[in-house]
N, C-alpha and C positions, 0 to 999 in steps of 0.2 A: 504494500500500500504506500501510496507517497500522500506526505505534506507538507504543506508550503506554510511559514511561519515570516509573519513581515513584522519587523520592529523599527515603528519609526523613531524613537528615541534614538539608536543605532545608525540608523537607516540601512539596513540589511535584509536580506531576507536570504531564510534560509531554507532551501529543498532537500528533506531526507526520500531518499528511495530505496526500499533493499537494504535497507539498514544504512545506506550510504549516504552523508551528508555533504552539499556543497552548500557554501555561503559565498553572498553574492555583495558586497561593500561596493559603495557609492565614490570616486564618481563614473566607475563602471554601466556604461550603457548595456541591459541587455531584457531582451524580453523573457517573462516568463509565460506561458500558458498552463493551466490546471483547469480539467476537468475534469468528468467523474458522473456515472450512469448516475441516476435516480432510483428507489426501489422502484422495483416493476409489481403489480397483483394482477389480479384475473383479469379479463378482458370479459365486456359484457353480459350476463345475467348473474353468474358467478361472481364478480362482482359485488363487495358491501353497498346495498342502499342505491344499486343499481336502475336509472331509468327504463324500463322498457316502452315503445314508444310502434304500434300498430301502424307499417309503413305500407301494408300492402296496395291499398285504393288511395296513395296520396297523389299531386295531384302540382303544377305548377303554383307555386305560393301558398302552398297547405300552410295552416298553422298548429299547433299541437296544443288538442284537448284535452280535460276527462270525461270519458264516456260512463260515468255512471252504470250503466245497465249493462254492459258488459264487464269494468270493472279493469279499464284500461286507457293508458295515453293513447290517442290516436291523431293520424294525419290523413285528412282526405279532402274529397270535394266539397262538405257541409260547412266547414269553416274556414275560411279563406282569405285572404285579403283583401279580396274586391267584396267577399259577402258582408265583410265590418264594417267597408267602408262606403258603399254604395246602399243602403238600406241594412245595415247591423242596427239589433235591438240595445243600445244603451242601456 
């Protein structure tokens, strides 16, 4: 695992990797980059607290509902962006 340690007091920074330490003193021009994955989990429904979201009849401009009676998000024809704003019930 590496990490990069900056002290501006010093103005140093230092990169361990593999156990191996370089230190970097000013006024030494030099870039460092650090990066490093993020945790990964499950990908969709598997997923904690996971959206599901009914795509199959949706539609140019769907917008996503709850469909009560089915007991689901969905996106289709019935609610839409032209249906809100061209005659939507306020």
């Amino acid at each position: 695992m590496t990490t990069v340690n900056v002290t501006t007091t010093k103005n140093t920074v230092s990169v361990t990797e593999n156990g191996t330490s370089t230190v970097v003193k000013t006024p030494v021009t030099t870039v460092v980059t650090a990066t490093t994955a993020g945790p990964q989990g499950p990908q969709g429904p598997a997923g904690p607290g996971g959206l599901q979201v009914d795509q199959t009849a949706k539609v140019d401009k769907s917008i996503v509902y709850y469909d009560s009676a089915s007991s689901q998000f969905k996106a289709d024809a019935i609610i839409t962006q032209t249906t809100l704003t061209d005659g939507g019930n306020f």
